[in-house]
C-alpha positions as CSV (number, residue, x, y, z in Angstrom):
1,X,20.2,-8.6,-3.6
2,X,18.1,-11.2,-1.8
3,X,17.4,-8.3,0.9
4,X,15.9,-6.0,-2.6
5,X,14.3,-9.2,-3.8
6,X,12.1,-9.9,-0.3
7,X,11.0,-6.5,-0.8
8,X,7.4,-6.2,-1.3
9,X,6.5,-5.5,-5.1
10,X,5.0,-2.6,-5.8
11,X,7.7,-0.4,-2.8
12,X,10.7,-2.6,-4.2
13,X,9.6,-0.7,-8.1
14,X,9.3,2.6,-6.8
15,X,12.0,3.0,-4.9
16,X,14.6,0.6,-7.3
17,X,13.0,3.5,-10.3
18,X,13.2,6.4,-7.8
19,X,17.3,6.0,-7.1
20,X,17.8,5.1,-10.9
21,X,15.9,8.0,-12.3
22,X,17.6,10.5,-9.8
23,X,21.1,8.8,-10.1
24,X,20.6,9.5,-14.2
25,X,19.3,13.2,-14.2
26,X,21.3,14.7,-11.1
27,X,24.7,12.6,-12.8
28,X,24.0,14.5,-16.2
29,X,22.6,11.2,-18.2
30,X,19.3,12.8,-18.5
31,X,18.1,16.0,-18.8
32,X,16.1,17.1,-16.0
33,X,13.3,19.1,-18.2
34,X,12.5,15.9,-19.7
35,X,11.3,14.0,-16.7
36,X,9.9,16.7,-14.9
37,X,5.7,17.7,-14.7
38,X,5.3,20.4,-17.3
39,X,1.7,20.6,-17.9
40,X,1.4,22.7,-21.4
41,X,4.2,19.6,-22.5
42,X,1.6,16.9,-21.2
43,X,-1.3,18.6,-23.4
44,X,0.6,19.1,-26.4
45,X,0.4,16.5,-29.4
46,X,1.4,13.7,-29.3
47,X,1.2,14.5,-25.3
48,X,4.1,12.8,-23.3
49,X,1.6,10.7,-21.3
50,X,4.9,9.8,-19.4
51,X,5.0,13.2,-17.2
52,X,2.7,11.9,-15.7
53,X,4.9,8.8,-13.8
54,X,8.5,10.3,-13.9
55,X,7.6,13.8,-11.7
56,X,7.0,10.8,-8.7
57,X,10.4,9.2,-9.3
58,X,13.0,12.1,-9.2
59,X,14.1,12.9,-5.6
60,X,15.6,16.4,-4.6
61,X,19.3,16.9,-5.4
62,X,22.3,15.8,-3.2
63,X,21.1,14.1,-0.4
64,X,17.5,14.6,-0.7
65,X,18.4,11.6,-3.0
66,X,19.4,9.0,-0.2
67,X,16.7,10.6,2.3
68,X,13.9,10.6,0.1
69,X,14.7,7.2,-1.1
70,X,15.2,5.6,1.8
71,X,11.8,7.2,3.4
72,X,9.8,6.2,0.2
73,X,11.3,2.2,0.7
74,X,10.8,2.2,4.3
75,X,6.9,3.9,4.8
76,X,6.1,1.8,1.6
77,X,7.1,-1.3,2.5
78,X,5.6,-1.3,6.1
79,X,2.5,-0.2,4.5
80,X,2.5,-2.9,2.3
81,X,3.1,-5.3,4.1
82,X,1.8,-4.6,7.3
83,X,-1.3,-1.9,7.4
84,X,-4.2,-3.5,7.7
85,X,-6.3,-1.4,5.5
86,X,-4.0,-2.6,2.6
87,X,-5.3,-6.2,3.1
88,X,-6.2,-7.4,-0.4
89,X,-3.9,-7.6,-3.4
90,X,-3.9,-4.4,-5.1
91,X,-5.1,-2.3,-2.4
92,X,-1.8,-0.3,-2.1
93,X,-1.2,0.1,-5.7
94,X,-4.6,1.9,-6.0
95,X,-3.4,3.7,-2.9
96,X,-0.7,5.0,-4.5
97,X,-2.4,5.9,-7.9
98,X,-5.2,7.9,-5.9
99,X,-2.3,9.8,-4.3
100,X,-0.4,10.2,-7.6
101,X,-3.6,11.9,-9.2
102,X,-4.7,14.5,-6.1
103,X,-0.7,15.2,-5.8
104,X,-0.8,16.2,-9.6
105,X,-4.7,18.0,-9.4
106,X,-2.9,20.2,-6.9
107,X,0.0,21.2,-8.6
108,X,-1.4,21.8,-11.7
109,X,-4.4,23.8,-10.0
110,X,-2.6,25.9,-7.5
111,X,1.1,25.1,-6.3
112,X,2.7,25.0,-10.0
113,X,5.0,22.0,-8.9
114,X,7.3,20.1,-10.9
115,X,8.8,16.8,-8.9
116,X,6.5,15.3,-6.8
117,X,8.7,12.5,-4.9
118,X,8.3,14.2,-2.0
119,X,5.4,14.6,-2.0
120,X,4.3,11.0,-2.5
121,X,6.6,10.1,0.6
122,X,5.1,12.3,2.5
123,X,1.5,10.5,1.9
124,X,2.9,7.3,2.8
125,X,4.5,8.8,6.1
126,X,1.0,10.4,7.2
127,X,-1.1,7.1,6.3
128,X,1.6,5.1,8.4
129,X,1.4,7.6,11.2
130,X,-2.8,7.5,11.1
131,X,-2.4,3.6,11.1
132,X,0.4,3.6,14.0
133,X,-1.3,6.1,16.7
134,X,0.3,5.7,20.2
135,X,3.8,4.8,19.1
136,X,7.0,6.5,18.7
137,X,9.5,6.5,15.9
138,X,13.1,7.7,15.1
139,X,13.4,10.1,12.8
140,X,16.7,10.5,11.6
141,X,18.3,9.9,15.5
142,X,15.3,11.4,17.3
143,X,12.7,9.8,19.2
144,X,9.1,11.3,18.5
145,X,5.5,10.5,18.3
146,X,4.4,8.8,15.3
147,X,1.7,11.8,14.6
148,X,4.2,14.3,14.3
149,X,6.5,12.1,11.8
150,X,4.9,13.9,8.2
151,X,5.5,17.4,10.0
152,X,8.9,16.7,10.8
153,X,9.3,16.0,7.5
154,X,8.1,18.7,6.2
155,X,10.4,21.1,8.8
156,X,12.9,19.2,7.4
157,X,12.6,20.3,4.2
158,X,11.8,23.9,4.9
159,X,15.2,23.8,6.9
160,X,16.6,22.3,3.1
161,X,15.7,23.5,0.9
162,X,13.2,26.5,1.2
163,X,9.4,27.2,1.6
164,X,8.6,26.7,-1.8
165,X,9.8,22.9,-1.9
166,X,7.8,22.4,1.4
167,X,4.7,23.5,0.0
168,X,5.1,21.7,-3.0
169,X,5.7,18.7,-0.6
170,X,2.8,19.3,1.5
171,X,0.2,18.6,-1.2
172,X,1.0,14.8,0.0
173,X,-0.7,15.9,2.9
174,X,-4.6,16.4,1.9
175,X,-4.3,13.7,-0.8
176,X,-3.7,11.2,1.7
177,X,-6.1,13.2,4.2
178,X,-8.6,12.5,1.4
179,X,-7.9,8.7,1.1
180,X,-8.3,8.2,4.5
181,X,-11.2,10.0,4.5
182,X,-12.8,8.3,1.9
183,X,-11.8,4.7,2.7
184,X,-12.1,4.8,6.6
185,X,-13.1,8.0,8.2
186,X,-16.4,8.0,6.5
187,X,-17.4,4.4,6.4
188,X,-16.9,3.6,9.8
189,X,-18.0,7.0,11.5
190,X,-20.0,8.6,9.1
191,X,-21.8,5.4,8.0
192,X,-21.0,6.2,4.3
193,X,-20.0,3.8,1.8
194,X,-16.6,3.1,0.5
195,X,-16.1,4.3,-2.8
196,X,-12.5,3.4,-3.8
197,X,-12.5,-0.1,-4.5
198,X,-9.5,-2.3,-5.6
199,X,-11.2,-3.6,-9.2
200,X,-11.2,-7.2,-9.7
201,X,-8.4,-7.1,-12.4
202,X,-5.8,-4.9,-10.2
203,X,-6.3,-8.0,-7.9
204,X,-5.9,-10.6,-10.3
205,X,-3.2,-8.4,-11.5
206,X,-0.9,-8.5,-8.5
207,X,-1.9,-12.6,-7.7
208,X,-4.9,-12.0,-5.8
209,X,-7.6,-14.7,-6.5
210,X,-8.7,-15.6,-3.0
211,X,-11.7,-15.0,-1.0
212,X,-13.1,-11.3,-1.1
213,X,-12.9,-9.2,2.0
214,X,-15.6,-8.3,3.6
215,X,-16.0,-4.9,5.4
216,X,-16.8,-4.4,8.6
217,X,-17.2,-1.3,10.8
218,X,-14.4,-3.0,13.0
219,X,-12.1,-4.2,10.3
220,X,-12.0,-6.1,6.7
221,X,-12.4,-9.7,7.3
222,X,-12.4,-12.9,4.7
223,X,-15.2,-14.8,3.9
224,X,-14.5,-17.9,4.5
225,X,-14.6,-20.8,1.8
226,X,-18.0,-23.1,2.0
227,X,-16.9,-26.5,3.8
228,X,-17.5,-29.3,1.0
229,X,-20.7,-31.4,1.4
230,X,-20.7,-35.1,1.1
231,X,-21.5,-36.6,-2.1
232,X,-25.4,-38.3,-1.8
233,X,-24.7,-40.2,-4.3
234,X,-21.6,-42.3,-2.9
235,X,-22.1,-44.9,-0.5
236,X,-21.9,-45.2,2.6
237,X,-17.8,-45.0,3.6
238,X,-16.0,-47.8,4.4
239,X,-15.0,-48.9,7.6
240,X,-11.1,-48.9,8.1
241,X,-9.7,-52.6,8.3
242,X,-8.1,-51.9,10.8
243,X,-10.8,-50.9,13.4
244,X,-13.2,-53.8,11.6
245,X,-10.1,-56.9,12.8
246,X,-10.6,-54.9,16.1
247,X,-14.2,-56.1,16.4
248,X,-14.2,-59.5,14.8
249,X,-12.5,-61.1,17.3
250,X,-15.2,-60.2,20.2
251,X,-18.1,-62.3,21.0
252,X,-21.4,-62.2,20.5
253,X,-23.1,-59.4,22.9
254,X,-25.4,-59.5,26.2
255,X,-27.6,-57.1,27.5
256,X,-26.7,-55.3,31.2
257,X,-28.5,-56.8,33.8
258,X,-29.2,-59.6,31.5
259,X,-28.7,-64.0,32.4
């Protein structure tokens, strides 16, 4: 438990929700049609606004259920906690609801999807590869370059469980193309702004309160606090008693050179 606990936040939710909700449905607890992203069911009244959350948090069956799991904890936490683009409170959870929304656009538009946990992982597998060029990583036993990592996934689940689960999976792909598009492709080569913003209450929100980033065509870096000024209106500081006894006990003075 203190392992699940050190967790960051936001990964440590989503993937704790993503194992319950599949543990309920595939163990008969739940009925599958109830969780799943049905839009005429989302429009109807009163529409079941929660469609909209569960599609994310129900895996594939068997062991689509400890592999995607285990992909979403381990791509979200080292985003989390260690991609720099993610640097203020809040970024990643805005991250992950701008990946959420495209995933869904998609799938209602064109690919007629229903469970979209795949999907999601796969987003958080391409950002982590765009933010990791040059490196290598195991996936499942084999060594490979971090670039390829989303496409293996995706083989992997054409191998699975057929090309029409891949392509629902592969919408992750151009959602989180987009993000990065949007939020660092553009800005720093295009010289366009950054529209996607954290707001101020998503950062409050998860405990942010510091200094804002500032960004840079190199980076995001903190502004840093204003040193405090002296107070005008106080004195002039004491001397310490302990360097005044030091110099009471000299004599008086005489000038260099002097008789």
């Amino acid at each position: 438990m203190d392992a699940f606990w050190a967790a960051p936040p936001i990964t440590r939710t989503l993937a704790a929700a993503t194992l319950a909700t599949s543990v309920l449905v595939y163990g008969g607890f739940i009925e599958v049609r109830l969780v799943i992203f049905y839009l005429p069911w989302l429009l109807k009244l009163p529409p079941q606004l929660w469609r909209l959350v569960t599609p994310f948090l129900l895996t594939g069956p068997k062991w689509a259920v400890i592999f995607d799991t285990y992909f979403l904890y381990t791509y979200g936490t080292a985003l989390e906690t260690g991609s720099p683009r993610f640097s203020k409170k809040g970024d990643f959870f805005i991250f992950i609801i701008f990946s959420c929304v495209a995933i869904i656009a998609m799938n209602a538009a064109y690919l007629g999807g229903y469970v979209f946990n795949a999907a999601l992982c796969l987003a958080l597998a391409y950002i982590y590869s765009q933010d990791n060029r040059g490196r290598k990583v195991k996936f499942v036993v084999v060594p490979i370059p971090v670039l390829w990592l989303p496409y293996a996934m995706l083989v992997m689940t054409l191998v699975m469980d057929g090309p029409q689960a891949a392509l629902i999976q592969a919408s992750g792909l151009p959602a989180a193309h987009l993000f990065d598009f949007l939020t660092r492709l553009y800005p720093t080569f295009g010289g366009g702004k950054n529209y996607i913003q954290t707001p101020y209450f998503v950062t409050k929100w998860f405990g942010g309160d510091g200094p804002s980033p500032i960004t840079r065509a190199y980076g995001t870096v903190l502004a840093r606090a204003p040193a405090a000024q002296p107070n005008s209106r106080q004195g002039p500081s004491r001397i310490p008693s302990g360097i005044s006894n030091l110099w009471s006990g000299r004599g008086t003075g005489r000038r260099l050179g002097g008789e």
